[in-house]
C-alpha positions in Angstrom: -9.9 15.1 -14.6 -12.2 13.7 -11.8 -15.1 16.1 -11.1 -15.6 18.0 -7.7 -19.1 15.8 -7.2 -17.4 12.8 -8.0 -14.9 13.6 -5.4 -17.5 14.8 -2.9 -19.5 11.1 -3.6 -16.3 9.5 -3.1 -15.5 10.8 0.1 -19.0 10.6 1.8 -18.7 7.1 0.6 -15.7 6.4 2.6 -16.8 8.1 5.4 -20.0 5.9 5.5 -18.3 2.6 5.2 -15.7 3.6 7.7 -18.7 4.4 10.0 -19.9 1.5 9.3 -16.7 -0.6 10.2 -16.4 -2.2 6.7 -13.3 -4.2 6.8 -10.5 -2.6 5.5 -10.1 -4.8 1.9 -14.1 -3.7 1.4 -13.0 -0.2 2.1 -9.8 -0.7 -0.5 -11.4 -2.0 -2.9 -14.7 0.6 -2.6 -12.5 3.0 -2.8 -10.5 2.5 -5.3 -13.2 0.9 -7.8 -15.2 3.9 -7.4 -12.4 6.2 -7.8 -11.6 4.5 -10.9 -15.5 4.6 -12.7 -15.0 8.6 -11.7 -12.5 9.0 -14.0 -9.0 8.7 -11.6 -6.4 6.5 -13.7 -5.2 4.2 -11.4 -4.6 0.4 -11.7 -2.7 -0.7 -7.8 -2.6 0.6 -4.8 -1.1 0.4 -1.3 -2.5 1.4 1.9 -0.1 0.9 4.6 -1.2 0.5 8.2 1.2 1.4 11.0 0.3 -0.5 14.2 0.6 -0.8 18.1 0.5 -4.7 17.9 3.3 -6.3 19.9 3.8 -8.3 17.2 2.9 -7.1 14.0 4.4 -3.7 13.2 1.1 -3.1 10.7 -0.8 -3.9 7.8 -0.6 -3.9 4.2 -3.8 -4.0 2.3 -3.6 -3.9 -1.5 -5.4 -3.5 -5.0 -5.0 -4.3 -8.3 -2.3 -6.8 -7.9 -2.0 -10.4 -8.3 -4.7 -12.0 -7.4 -2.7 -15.0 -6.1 -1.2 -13.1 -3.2 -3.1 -12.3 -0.1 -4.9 -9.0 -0.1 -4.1 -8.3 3.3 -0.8 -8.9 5.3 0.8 -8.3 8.2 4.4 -7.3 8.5 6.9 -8.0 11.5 8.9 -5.4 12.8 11.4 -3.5 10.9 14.2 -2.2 13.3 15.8 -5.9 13.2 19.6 -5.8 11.9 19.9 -6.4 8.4 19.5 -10.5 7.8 17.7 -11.0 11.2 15.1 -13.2 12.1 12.3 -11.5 14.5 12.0 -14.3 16.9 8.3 -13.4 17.6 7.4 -14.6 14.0 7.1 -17.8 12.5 8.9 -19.1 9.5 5.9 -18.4 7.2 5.9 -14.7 8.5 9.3 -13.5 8.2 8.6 -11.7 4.7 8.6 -8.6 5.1 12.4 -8.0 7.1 14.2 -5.2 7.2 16.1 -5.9 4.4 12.7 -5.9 2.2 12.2 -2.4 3.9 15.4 -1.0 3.1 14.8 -2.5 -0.7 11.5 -0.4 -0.8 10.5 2.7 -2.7 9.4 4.2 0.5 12.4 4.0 2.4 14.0 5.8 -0.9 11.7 8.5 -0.5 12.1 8.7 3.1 16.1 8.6 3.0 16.0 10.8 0.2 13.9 13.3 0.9 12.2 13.2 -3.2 8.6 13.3 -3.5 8.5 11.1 -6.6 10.2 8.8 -8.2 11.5 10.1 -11.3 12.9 9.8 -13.2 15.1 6.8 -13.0 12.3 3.6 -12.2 12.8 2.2 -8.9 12.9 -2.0 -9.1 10.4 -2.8 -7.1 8.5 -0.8 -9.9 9.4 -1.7 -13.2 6.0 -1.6 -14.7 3.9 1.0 -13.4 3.2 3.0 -16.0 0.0 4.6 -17.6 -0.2 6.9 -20.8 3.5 7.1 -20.7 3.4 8.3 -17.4 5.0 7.3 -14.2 2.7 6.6 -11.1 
């Protein structure tokens, strides 16, 4: 269990760096590194960015994964029919379509209405486990 002051550090910490304007990987990885040395078991994480870009729909910033992929990236928009290209994106940037989106564990939750995913694994998930439990 983290304690309360640990908690209470973490989020004047985050408040700080925000202030500061601390990139959003430094504020990530801050977060999340510090989080971890206070005693909160957690080895990846996802911070989704919703944005008003014309565009870029948002951002994806992430921790504890690969460190061959980029740490930041920017996804296209998502309303596009199922197979189609967003002509505002290059070739390089048409990753994340709305066919990944519908293949995600958060458009599960969100079509589903479930909280969590248990407790049958969802793909894009196979691994995630710690202690035997689910996260």
């Amino acid at each position: 269990m983290i304690a309360e002051d640990d908690i209470k550090g973490l989020n004047a910490w985050l408040a700080k760096a925000g202030l500061r304007g601390e990139p959003e990987t430094a504020l990530v990885n801050g977060f999340c590194e510090r989080a971890v040395a206070a005693g909160l078991p957690i080895s990846r994480a996802l911070l989704l960015i919703d944005t008003l870009h014309p565009v870029y729909e948002g951002r994806v910033v992430r921790w504890g994964y690969d460190p061959s992929e980029p740490a930041v990236q920017e996804y296209g928009r998502t309303g596009l029919a199922a197979g189609a290209l967003d002509p505002q994106l290059s070739p390089g940037e048409q990753g994340w379509t709305d066919a990944r989106w519908r293949a995600s564990p958060f458009f599960h939750l969100l079509q589903t209405g479930e909280s969590l995913l248990r407790p049958k694994p969802h793909p894009s998930f196979p691994s995630c486990r710690i202690s035997g439990r689910r996260v």
